[in-house]
N, C-alpha and C positions, 0 to 999 in steps of 0.2 A: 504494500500500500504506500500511496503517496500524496504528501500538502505540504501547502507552502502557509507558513503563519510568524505573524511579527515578531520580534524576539523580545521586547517588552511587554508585548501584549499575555504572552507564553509565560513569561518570570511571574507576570504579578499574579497570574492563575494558581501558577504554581504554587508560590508563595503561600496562597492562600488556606490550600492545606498541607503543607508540609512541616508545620507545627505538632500532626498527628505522628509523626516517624518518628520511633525510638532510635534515641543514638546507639543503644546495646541491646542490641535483636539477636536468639540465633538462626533465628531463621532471613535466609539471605535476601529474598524476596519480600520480606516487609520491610528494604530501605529501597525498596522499588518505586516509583509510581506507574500505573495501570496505564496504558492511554488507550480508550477505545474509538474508532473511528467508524462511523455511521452516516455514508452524505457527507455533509459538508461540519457537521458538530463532528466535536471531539471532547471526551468525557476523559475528565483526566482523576484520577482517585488514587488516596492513599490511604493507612489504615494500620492502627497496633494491636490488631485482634479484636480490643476492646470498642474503640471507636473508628470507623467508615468514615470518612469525608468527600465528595463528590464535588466537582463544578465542570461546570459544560461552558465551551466558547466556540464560537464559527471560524471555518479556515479555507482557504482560497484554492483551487484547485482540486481540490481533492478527489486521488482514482483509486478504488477500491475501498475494504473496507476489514476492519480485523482487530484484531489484541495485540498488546507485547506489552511487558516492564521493563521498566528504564530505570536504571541507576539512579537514585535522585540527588547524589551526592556531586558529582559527574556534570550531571545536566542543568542543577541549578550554580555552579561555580561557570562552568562553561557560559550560560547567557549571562550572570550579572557579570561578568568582563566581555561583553560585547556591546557595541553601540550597536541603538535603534537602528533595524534593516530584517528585512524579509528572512525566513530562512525556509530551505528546503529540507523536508524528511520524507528518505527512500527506506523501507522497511523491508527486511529480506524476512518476510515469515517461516523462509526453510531452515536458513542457516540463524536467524534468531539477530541478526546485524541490521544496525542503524545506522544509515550516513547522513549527515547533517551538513549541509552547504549553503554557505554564507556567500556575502560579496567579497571577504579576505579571504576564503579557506573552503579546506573539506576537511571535517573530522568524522572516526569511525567510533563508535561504541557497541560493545557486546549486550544482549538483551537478557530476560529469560522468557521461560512461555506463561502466556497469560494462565494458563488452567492452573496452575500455580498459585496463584494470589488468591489468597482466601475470600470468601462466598458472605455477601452481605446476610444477617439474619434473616428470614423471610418473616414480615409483618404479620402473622396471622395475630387472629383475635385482639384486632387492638382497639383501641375506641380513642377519637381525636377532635379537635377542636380547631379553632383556628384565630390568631396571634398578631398585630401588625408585628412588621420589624423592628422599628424603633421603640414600642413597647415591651418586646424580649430583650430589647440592646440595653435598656434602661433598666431594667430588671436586674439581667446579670453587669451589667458596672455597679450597683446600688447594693447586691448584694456578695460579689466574687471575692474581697477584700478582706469577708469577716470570716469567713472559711475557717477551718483547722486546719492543722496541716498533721494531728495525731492521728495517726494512724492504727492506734490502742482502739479510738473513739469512731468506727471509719460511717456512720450516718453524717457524722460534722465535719465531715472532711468533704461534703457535697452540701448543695442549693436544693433547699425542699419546695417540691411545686407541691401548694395547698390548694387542690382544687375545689371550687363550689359553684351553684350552678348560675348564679350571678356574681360571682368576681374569682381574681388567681390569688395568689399568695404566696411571694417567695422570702423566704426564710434563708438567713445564714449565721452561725455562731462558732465561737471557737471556747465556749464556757467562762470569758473574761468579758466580752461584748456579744452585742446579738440584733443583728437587722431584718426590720419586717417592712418586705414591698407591696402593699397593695393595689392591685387595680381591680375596679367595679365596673371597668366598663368589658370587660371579656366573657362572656357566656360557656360554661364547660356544661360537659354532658349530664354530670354527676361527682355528687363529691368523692375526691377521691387524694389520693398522693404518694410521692415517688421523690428521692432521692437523684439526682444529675449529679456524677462527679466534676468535680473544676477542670479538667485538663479538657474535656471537649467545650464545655462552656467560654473557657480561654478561645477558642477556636475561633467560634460563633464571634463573640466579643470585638477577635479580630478581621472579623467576614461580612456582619451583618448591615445594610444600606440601613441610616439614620432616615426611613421614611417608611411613610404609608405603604408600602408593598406588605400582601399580605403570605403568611407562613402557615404552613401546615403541621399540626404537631399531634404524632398520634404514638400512642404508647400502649403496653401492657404488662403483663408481670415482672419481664428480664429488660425489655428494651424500650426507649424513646427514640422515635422517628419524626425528624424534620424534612420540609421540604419546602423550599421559596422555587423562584423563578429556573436559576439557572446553578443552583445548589440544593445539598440534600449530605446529610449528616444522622446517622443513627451511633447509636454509642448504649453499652450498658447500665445496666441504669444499679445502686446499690444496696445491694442486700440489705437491709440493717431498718429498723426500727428508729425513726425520727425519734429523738426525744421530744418531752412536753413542754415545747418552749413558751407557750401562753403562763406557766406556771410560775415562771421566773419574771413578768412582766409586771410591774407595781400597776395594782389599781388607780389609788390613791398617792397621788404625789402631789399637795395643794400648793407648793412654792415654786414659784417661778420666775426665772432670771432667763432676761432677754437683749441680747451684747451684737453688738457688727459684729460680721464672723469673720470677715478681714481682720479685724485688728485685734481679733480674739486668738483667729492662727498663729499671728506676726506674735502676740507674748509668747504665746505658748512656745511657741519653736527655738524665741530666745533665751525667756528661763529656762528651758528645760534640756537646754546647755550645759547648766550648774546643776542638774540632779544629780544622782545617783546613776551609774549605769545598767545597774542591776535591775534598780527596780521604774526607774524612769519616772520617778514622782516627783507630781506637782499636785500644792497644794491651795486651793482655790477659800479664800478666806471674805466671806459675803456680809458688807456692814451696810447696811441703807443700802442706796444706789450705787455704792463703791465696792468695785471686787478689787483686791489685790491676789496677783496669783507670787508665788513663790517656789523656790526648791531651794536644797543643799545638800551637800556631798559632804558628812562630816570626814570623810578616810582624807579627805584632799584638802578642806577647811575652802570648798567653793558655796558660794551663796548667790541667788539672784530673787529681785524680786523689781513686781512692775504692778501698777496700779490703772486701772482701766472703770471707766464710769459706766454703768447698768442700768436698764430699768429692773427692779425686783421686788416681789410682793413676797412676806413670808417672816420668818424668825430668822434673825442673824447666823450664819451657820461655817464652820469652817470641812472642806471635805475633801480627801486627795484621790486624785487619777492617776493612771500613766500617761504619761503625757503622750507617747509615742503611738500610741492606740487611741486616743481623743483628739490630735490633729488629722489623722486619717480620718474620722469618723466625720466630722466637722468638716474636711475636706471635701468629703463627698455629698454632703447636703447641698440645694441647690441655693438660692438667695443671696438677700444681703447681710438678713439677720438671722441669727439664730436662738432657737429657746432649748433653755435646760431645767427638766421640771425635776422636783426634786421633796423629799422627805424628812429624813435622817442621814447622818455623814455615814451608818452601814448601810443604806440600800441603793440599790441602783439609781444613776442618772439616766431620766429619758430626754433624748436630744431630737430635736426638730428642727425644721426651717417655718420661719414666721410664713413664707409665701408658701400659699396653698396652689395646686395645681389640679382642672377640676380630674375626677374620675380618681385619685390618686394620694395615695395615703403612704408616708415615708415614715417610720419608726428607728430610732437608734439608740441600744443599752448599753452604756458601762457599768460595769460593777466597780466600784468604790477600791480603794486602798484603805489600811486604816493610817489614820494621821501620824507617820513620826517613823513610819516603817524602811 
């Protein structure tokens, strides 16, 4: 078989799933990529057992039609040191040989055979819905962050799709923080839910078009299956028992401090210079409308401290965070302002953005430090 396809155009397909490919595989055909050709599309796929990745683009030329795996190791070094220009692929299906010819060159690579690369799951019994894009895209940025990465605990080491039959709900915690995304404006079949590991959802993250385009998501007991336009990603999905994250969420938190969250980061990120590095605490010390935040590293004799004006309704309260886990968290709210409701200095802070967005409901827990620790 043979087509002729730009060499940019090829990279950034590429690209797109080759995030799937283990660097320490031993099976040699999973640092392959698949290319199948069909007409004038060509389905290019890559895949770690666990998760499938799929994208389809058009190419010029094109005679005949067929399988083969390509090195990806090879293929993607090869085109990011070529400038934009046409190339040609002559594909020997007997002998498994690829010749690649450019405007400077001819180069040769060895393939293997397609019947080799493992066999997507087959969908049966799944039940699906359907997603805009930028609604999943917002989802997994909003909640990929708070992830675990314990592997002891492996339900929190994935993003819980909460389904119900008027809104989603994605969940993420690592046991120290815990983000809840809702949207109400999504229709599922039936309530239900399912564990997504981060390594595919990374994927998506890095694939998915910031728009209206709508996605297809169907799942069932082992797998979740996507499918947009001119992509399609299924990936296993994880065994394990969500914990009861509603359990851990404070009803009642009547006190509420509301700061720019620009210049609530900008302290944070400078005192928290002078913490500890162990434990990354800062201590956030609430009198009227005045928060001073503060740390110190007694081992080093480092201190800092900065004083920042609030609105706050409540009893004066002194309460410490990490601070390295509260600038991400705050980081990823949207707005200008941001609220921190709040109790006693042991229970959790719930963090929001003042600006409401409709259909959409952002949650975000720290759990406390205790003071002096």
């Amino acid at each position: 078989m043979r087509f002729i396809v730009t060499s940019t155009a090829l990279l950034k397909n590429l690209q797109q799933i080759s995030g799937v490919i283990s660097a320490n595989t031993v099976l040699s055909v999973l640092e392959d990529f698949l290319f199948e050709l069909r007409g004038n599309t060509l389905t290019l796929t890559a895949t770690d057992l666990e998760t499938m990745m799929r994208v389809q683009m058009d190419v010029n030329d094109a005679e005949g039609s067929g399988r083969i795996c390509i090195p990806s190791k090879i293929l993607s070094e090869y085109l990011k040191n070529l400038p934009e220009q046409p190339i040609t692929f002559n594909i020997n299906e007997q002998d498994l040989s690829i010749e690649m010819s450019s405007d400077v060159g001819k180069y040769r690579i060895g393939g293997e055979k397609a019947d080799d690369f493992p066999k997507e799951p087959a969908p049966g019994d799944t039940t699906g819905f359907t997603i805009p894009s930028i609604t999943l895209l917002e989802a997994i940025n909003n909640t990929l962050f708070a992830v675990s990465g314990d592997t002891l605990r492996p339900a929190m080491t994935g993003v819980y799709f909460e389904l119900a039959t008027d809104s989603i709900t994605f969940v993420s915690t690592d046991a120290h923080r815990l983000v809840q995304f809702r949207r109400t404006d999504i229709a599922c079949p039936a309530k239900d839910g399912f564990v997504v590991p981060k390594k595919p959802l990374q994927q998506l993250r890095a694939t998915l078009a910031a728009d209206e385009s709508i996605l297809q998501l169907a799942y069932n007991s082992s797998h979740l299956f996507i499918t947009g336009d001119k992509l399609s990603l299924s990936c296993r999905l994880i065994d394990a028992r969500y914990p009861d994250y509603k359990a851990v969420i404070p009803t009642d938190n009547p006190y509420r401090l509301t700061i720019n969250r620009a210049d609530f980061v900008g302290a944070l990120r400078r005192v928290s210079i002078f913490a500890n590095k162990t434990t990354n605490q800062v201590v956030l010390d609430i009198n009227g409308n005045a928060l001073q935040i503060s740390a110190q590293d007694i081992d080093f004799s480092y201190e800092g401290k900065e004083m920042l004006s609030c609105q706050y309704s409540g009893e004066d309260m002194k309460i410490a965070f990490n601070a390295k886990l509260m600038v991400e968290m705050v980081n990823n709210l949207d707005g200008s302002e941001v609220q921190l409701e709040l109790s006693t200095p042991t229970r959790a802070g719930i963090f929001r953005s003042i600006d409401k967005v409709e259909n959409e409901d952002v949650l975000m827990l720290l759990m406390p430090l205790m003071v002096g620790v």
